[in-house]
C-alpha positions as CSV (number, residue, x, y, z in Angstrom):
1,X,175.7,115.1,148.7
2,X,177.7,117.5,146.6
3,X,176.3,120.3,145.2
4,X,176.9,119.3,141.5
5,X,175.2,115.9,142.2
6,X,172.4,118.5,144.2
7,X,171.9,120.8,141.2
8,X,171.5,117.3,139.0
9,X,168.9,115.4,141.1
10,X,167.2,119.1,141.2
11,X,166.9,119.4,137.3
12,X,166.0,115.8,137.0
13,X,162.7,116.5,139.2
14,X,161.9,119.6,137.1
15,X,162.0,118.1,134.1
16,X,160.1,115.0,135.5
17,X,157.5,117.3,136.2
18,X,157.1,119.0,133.1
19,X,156.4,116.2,131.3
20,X,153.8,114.8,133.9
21,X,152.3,118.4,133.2
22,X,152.9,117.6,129.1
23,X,151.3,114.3,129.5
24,X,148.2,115.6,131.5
25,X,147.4,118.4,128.7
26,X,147.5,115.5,125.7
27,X,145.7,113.7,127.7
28,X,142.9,116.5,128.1
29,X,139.6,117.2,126.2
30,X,140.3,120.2,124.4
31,X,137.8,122.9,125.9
32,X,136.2,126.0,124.9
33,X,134.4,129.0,126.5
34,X,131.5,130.7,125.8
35,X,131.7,134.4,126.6
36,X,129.9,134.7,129.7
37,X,133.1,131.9,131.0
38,X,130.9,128.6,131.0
39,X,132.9,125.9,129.0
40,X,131.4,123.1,126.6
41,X,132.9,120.6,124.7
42,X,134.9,121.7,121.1
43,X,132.7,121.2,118.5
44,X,133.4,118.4,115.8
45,X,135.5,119.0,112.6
46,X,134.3,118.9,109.9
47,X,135.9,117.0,106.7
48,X,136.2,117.4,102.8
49,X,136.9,115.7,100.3
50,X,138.2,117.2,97.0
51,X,138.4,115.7,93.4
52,X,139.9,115.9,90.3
53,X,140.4,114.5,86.7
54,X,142.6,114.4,83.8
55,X,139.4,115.7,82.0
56,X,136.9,118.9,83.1
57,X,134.0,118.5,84.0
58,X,133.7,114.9,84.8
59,X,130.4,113.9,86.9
60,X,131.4,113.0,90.4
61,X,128.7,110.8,92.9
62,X,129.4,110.0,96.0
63,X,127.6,106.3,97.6
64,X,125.6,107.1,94.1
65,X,124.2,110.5,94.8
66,X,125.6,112.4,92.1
67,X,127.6,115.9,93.7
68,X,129.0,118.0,90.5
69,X,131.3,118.1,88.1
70,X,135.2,118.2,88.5
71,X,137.1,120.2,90.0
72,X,135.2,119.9,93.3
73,X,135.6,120.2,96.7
74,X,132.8,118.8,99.0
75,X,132.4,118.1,102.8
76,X,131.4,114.4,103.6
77,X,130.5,112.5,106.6
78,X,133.0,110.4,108.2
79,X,133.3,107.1,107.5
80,X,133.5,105.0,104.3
81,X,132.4,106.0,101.1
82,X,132.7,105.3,97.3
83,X,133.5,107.7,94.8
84,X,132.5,107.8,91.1
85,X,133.6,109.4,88.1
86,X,131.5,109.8,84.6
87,X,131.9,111.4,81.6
88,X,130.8,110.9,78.0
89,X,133.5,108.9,76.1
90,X,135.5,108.0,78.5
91,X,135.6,104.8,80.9
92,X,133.8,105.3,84.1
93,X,136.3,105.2,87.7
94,X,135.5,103.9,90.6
95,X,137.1,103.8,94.6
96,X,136.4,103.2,98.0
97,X,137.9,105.2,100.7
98,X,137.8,105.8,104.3
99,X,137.7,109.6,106.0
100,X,138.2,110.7,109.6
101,X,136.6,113.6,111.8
102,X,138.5,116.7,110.7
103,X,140.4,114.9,107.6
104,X,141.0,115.9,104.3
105,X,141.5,113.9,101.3
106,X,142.4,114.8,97.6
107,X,141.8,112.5,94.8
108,X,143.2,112.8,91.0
109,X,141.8,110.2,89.0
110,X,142.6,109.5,85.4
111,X,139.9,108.7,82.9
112,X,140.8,107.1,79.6
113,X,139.3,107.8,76.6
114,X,136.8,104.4,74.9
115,X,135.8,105.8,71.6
116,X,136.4,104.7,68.5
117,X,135.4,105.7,65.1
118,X,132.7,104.4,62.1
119,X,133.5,105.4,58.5
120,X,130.7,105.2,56.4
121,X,130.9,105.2,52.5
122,X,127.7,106.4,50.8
123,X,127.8,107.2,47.0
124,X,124.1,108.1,47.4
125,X,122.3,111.6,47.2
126,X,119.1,112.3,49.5
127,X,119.9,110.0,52.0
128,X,119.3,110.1,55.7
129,X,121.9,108.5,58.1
130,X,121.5,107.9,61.7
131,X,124.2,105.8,64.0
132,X,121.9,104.2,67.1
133,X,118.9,106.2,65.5
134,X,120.8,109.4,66.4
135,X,121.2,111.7,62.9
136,X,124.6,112.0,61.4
137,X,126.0,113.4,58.7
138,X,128.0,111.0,57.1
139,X,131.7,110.6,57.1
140,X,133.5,109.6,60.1
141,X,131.8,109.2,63.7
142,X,132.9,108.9,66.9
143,X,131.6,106.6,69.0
144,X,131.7,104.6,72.3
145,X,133.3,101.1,72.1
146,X,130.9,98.5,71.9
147,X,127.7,97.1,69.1
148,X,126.5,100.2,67.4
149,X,123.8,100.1,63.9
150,X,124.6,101.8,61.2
151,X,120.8,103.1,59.4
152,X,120.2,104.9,56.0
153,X,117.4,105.9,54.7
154,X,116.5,107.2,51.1
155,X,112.5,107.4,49.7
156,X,112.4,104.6,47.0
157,X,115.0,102.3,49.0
158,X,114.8,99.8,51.8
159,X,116.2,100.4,54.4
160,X,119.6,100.0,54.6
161,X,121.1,98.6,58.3
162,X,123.8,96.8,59.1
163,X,125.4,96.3,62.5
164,X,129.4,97.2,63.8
165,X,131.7,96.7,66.6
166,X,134.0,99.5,67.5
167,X,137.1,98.6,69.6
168,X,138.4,101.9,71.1
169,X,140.6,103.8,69.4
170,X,140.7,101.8,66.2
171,X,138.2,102.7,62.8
172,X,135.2,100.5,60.9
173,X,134.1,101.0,58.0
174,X,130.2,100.8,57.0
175,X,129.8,100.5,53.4
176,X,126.1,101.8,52.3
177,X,124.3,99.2,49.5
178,X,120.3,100.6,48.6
179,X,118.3,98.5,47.0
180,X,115.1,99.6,45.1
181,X,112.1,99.4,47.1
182,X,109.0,97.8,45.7
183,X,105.7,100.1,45.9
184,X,103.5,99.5,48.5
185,X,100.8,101.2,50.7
186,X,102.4,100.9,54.4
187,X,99.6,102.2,56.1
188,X,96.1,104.7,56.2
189,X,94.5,106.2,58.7
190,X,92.1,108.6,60.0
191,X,92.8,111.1,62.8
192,X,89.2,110.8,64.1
193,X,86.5,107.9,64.2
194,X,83.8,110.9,65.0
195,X,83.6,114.2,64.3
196,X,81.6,117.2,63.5
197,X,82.3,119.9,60.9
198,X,80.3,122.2,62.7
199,X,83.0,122.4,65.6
200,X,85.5,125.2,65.4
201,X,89.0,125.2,63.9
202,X,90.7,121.8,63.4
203,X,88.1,120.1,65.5
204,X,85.5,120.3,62.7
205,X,88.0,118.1,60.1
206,X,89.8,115.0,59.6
207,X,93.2,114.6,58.6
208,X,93.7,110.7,56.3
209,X,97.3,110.1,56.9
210,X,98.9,107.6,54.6
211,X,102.4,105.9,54.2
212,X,104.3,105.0,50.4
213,X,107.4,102.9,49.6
214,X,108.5,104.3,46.6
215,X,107.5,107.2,43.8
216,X,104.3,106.8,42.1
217,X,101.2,108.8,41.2
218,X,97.5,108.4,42.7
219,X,94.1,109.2,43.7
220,X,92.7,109.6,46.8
221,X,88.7,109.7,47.7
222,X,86.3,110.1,49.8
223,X,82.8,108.6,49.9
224,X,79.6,107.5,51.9
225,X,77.9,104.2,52.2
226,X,76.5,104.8,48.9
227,X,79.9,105.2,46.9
228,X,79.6,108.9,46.1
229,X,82.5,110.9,46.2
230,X,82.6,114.3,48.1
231,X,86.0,115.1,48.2
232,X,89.1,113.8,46.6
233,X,93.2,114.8,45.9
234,X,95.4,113.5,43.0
235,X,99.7,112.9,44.3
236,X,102.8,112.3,42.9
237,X,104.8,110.6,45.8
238,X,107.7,111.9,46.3
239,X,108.5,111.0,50.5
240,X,106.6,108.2,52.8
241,X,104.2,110.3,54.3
242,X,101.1,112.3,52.9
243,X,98.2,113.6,54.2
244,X,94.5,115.1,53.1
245,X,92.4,117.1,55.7
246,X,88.6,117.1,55.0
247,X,86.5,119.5,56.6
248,X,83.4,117.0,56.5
249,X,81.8,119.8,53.2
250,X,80.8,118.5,49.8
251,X,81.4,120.3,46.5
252,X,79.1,123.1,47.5
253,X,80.4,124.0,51.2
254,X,77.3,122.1,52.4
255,X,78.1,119.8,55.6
256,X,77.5,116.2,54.6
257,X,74.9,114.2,56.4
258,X,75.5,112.0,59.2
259,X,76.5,109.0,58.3
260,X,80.3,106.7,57.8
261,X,82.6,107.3,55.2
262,X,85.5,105.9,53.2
263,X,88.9,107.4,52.4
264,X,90.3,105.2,49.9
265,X,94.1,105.5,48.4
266,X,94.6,104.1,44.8
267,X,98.4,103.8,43.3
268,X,99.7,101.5,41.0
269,X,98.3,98.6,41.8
270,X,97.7,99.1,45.6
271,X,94.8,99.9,47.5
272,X,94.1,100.5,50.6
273,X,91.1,102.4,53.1
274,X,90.2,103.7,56.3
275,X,86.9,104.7,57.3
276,X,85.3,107.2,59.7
277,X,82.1,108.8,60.7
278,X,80.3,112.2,60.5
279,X,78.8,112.6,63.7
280,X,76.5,115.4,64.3
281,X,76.0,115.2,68.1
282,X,79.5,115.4,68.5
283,X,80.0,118.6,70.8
284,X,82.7,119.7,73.2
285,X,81.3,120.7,76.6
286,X,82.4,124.2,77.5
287,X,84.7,123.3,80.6
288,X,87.8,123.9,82.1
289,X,90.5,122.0,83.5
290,X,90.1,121.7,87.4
291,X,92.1,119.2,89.7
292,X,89.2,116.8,89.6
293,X,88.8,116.5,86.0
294,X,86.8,119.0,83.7
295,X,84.4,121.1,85.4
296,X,84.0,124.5,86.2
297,X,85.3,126.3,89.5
298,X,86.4,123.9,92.2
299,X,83.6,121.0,91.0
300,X,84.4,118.5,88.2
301,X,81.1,118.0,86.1
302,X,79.2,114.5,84.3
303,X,79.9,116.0,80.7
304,X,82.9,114.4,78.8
305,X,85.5,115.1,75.6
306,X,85.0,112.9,72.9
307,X,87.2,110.4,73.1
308,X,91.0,111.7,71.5
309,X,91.1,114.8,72.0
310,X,94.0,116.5,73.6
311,X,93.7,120.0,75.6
312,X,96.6,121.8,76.7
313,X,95.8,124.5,79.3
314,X,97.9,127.9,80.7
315,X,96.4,130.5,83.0
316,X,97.0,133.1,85.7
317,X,95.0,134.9,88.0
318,X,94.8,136.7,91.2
319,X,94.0,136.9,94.8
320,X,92.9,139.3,97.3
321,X,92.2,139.4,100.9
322,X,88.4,141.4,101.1
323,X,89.3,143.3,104.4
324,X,89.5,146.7,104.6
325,X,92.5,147.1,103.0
326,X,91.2,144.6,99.9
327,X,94.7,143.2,100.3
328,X,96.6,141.4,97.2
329,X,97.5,137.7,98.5
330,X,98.6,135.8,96.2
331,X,98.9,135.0,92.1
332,X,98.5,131.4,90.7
333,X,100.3,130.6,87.5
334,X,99.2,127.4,86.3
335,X,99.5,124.5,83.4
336,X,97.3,121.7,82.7
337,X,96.5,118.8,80.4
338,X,94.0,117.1,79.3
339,X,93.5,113.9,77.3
340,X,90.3,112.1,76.7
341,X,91.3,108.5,76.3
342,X,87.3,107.3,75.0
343,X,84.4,108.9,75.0
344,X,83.9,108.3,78.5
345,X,87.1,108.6,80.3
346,X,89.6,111.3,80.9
347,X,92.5,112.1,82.3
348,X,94.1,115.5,83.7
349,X,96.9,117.1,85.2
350,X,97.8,120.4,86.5
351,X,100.9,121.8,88.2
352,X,100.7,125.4,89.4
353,X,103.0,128.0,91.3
354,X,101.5,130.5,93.8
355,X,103.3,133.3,94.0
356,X,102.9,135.3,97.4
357,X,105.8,136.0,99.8
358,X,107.2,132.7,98.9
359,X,106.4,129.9,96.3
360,X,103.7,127.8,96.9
361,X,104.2,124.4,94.7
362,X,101.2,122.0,93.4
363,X,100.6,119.1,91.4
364,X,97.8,117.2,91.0
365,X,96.7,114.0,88.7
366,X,93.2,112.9,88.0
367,X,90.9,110.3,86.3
368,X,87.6,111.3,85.4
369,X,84.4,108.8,84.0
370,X,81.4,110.0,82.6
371,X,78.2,108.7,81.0
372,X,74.9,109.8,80.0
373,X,71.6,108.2,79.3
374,X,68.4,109.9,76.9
375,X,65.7,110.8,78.9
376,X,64.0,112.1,75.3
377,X,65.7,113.8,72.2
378,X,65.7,117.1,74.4
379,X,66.5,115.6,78.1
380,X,69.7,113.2,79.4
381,X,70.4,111.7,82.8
382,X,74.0,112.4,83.1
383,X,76.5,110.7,85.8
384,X,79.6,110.1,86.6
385,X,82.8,109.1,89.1
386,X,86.3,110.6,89.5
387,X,89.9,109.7,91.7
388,X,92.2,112.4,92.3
389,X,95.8,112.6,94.0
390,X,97.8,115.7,94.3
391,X,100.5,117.4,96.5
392,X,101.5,120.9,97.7
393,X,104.5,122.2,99.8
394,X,102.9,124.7,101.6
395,X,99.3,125.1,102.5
396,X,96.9,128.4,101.1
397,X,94.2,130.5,102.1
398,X,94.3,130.8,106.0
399,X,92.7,129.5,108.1
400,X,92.6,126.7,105.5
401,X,90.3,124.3,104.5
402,X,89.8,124.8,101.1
403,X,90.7,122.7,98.6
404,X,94.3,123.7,96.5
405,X,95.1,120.4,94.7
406,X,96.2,118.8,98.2
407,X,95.2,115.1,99.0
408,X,93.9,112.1,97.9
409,X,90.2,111.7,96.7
410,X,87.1,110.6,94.9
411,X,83.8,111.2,94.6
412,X,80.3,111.0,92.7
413,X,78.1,113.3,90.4
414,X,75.1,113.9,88.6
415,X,72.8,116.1,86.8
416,X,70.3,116.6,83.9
417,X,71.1,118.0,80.4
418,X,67.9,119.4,78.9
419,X,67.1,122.0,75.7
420,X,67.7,121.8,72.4
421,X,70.6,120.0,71.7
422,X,71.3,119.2,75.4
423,X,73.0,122.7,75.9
424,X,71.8,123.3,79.4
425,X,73.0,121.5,82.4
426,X,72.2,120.9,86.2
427,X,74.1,119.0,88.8
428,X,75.5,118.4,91.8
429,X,79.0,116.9,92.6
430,X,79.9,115.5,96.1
431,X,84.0,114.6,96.9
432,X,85.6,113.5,100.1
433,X,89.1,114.4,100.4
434,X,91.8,112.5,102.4
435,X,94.7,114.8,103.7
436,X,93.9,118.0,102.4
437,X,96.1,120.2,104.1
438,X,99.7,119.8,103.9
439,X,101.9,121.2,107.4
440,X,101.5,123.5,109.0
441,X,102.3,121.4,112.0
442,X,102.0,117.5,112.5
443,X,98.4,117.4,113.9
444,X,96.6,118.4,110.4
445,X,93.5,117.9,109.4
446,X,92.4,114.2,108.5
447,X,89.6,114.8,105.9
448,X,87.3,117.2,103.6
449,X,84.0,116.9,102.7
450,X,83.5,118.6,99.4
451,X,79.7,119.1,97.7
452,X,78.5,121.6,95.8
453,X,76.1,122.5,92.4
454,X,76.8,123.5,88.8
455,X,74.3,125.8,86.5
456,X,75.6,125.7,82.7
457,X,74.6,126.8,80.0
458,X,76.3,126.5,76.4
459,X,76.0,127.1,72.6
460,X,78.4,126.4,69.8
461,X,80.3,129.1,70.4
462,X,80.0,130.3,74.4
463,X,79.3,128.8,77.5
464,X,78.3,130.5,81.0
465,X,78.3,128.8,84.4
466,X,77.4,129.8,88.0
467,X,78.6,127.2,90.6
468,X,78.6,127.1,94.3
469,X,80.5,124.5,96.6
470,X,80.8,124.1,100.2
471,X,83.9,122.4,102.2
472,X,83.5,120.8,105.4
473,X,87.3,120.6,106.6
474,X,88.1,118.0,109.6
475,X,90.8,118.0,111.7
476,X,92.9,120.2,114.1
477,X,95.9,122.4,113.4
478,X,97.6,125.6,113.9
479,X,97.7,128.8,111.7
480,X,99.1,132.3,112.1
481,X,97.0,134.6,111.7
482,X,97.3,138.3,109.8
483,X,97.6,140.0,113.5
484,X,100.3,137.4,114.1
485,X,98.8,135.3,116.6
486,X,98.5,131.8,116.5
487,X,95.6,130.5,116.3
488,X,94.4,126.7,117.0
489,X,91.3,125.7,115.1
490,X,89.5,122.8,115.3
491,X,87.8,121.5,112.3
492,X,85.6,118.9,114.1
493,X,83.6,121.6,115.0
494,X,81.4,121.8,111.5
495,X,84.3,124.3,110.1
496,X,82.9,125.2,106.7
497,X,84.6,127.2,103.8
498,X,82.0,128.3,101.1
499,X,83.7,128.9,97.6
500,X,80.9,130.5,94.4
501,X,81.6,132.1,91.4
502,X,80.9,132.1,87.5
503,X,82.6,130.8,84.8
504,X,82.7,132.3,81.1
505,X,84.0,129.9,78.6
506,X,84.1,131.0,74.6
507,X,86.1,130.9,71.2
508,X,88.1,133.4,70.0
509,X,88.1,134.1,66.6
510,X,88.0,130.9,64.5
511,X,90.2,129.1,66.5
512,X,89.7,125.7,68.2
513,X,91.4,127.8,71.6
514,X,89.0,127.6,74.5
515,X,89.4,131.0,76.5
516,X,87.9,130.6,79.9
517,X,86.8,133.6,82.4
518,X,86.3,132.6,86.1
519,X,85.6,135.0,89.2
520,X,84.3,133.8,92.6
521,X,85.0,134.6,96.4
522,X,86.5,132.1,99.5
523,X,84.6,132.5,102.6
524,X,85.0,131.4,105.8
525,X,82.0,132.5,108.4
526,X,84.2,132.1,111.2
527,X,87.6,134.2,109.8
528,X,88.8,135.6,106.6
529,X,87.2,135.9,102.9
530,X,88.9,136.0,99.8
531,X,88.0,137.1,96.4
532,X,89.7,135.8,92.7
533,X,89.6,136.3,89.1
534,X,91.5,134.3,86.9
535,X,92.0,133.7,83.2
536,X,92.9,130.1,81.9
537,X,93.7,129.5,77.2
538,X,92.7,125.8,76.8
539,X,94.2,124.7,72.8
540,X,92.2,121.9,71.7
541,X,93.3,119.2,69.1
């Protein structure tokens, strides 16, 4: 062999054997090292996917979830996905694509404008025009492309509507045509069936609301079974609506007597009534809005609204731990509702926020039934039923156990109202509780066992309560506790949590504005005891 033929074969081999070498490192799973040497697997990549538009801030949802507004650049999952684009005015887009592990793909989509325009022609003064009953001013008005109504309205007129199609990027044109209105009494009501104008503020009146077609003059009056008048208002209609609030008083500032009455519009040749009654026994119990329904500290109580009223509820309050330090724990900020929907039935709804190292969410719905039956004109059997459901993202007052709005329940009560004018009350309420602790790990406690009695007395003006409840908590869970060991309690074990207070209740001023005063303590026998005050403005209407 010659050397130069030597020197070839010897170059071939090293070559060879570089890309042997080559092929075996492709061929490898990348690997990486932790620092004390040991190697694992690369991680996965990660990929993104970024979008644009031809217009800002265009919505962007990804398999329907929505993700922002353009420009944006997200990570996705691998695999297939569909991306949408939205925006007000303009044609919504729509694509499919595939992405790989560690892939990145940018998408520019174009959105094309679908409005159009409506020209309306009004030559008349005072009148109120709305496109798709949104308010416009007149002129020209962009809109969508598609069926859209055209509405103006002017006191004395029918109402004028007549209905377009816009193709995009072209004009109609809405021509407006009134025609006189014929008068007419559309409607009278009043805003109670039963009331008494001894209760304070707006709670002791009625407001007769009416609706006109057109200008005219009239009388309205008010009068009992008998036909006398005690109150009455002269108009000159100049809109639809009018109203006249009676504070149930005849010429003299006397109250009127008990009894139904008549508010009767006369105009032109129209007529029409309502009626209502004065109601003397009409009274609104001196409560506040718990999670079970009306009631007073943690215990919903057999005493109800009468039936429409609407009570809207804010308060604060706080917390303290009664060890040695008389720690502060915690501050609740709450809202609540209230709407009696008859005499007899009412709903409520509170949401609150706990403020202590972190936020502490709660909501809670319930549905309340209460009725009474006269023992005498000075005694009452009262009795009644309520369903609540609520939710919470953390659970309060370690070791727990005591109700916060948590769970899913229902439960019975009863009690005597006795005195003059039924203003004192007794009773006992009894609840059981499904689920009442939310977290803090997965074996929590199944069930609560809530019973406890109520002491009120009220007036006109003022009401005082003392209440006393006791929990019996089932169930087994963990808890950390303020030395930072966990703990394992369980609740089978007759756990009880023991929760008493008072509750002031009164009206400020004139107002129909319930202010309500509650303090009480939280006491577990077996752990920790907490004390509270709080202070909760219930507006009536």
């Amino acid at each position: 062999m010659s050397m130069k033929k030597g020197f070839v074969l010897l170059c071939t081999g090293i070559l060879l054997s570089f890309a042997a070498a080559g092929e075996s490192l492709i061929s490898s799973e990348p690997i990486a090292y932790h620092i004390d040497g040991a190697p694992e697997k690369q991680k996965s990549q990660k990929c993104y996917v970024k979008v644009r538009a031809n217009v800002p801030r265009a919505r962007v949802y990804i398999d329907s979830s929505y993700k922002g507004e353009t420009p944006l650049n997200i990570e996705v999952a691998p695999g297939y996905h569909r991306l949408e684009l939205k925006k007000t005015h303009y044609a919504a887009r729509e694509i499919s694509f595939h992405i790989s592990e560690g892939q990145e793909k940018d998408f520019y989509l174009d959105l094309e404008n679908i409005t159009g325009y409506i020209k309306i022609d009004n030559d008349y003064g005072g009148v109120s025009l709305s496109v798709d009953s949104s308010s416009v001013s007149g002129g020209t008005v962009e809109v969508d492309e598609g069926s859209h109504v055209v509405t103006a309205k002017k006191f004395g007129y029918d109402v004028f509507s007549e209905s377009v199609y816009v193709t995009r990027h072209t004009t109609s044109y809405v021509t407006v045509k009134l025609r006189k209105a014929e008068f007419n009494i559309k409607e009278i009501s009043a805003s109670r069936k039963n009331f008494n104008p001894a209760s304070r503020g707006n709670l002791g009146e009625v407001t007769i609301n009416f609706y006109v077609t057109a200008p005219e003059t009239g009388i309205l009056k008010i009068r009992d079974k008998f036909g006398k008048v005690y109150a009455s208002a002269e108009y000159n209609f100049t809109t639809w609506n009018g109203a006249f609030t009676w504070d149930g008083t005849d010429g003299g500032g006397y109250i009127c007597q008990d009894g139904e009455y008549t508010a009767t519009l006369e105009a032109g040749s129209k007529t029409k009534s309502c009626t209502f009654s004065i109601d003397s026994s009409v009274t609104y119990p001196m409560l506040a809005i718990t999670p079970d329904g009306s009631g007073t500290g943690p215990l919903p109580v057999p005493l109800s609204f009468p039936g429409g009223t609407l009570a809207l509820g804010l308060g604060s309050g706080c917390y303290w731990t009664a060890d040695s330090d008389f720690a502060f724990y915690g501050c609740p900020v709450n809202a609540s509702i209230l709407y009696a929907i008859g005499d007899h039935v009412e709903f409520t709804s509170t949401g609150a926020f706990f403020l202590k190292e972190g936020i502490v969410r709660s909501l809670s719905g319930a549905l309340k039934f209460a009725f009474d039956a006269r023992l005498s004109d000075t005694a009452a059997l009262n009795f009644g039923m309520n369903v609540r459901v609520g939710g919470s993202n953390e659970p309060l007052f370690p070791p727990y156990g005591a109700d916060y709005m948590n769970g899913f329940g229902g439960g019975l009560m009863t009690g005597i109202s006795f005195g003059k004018g039924l203003s004192n009350y007794a009773g006992v309420s009894g609840e059981y509780i499904y689920r009442p602790i939310v977290g803090p790990s997965e074996d929590t406690s199944t069930g609560t066992l809530k019973c406890g009695f109520t002491l009120l007395k009220r007036t006109d003006d003022f009401g005082a309560s003392l209440y006393g409840a006791f929990e019996s908590c089932y169930g087994t869970y963990e808890y950390t506790a303020s030395t930072g060991l966990v703990k394992e309690i369980d609740l089978r074990k007759d756990y009880r949590v023991y929760d008493a207070g008072v509750s002031v209740v009164c009206y400020p001023g004139e107002s129909s504005m319930q202010l309500c005063f509650n303090a009480g303590v939280l006491f577990y026998p077996e752990d920790e005891t907490y004390v509270y005050a709080k202070l909760n403005f219930s507006w009536l209407f």
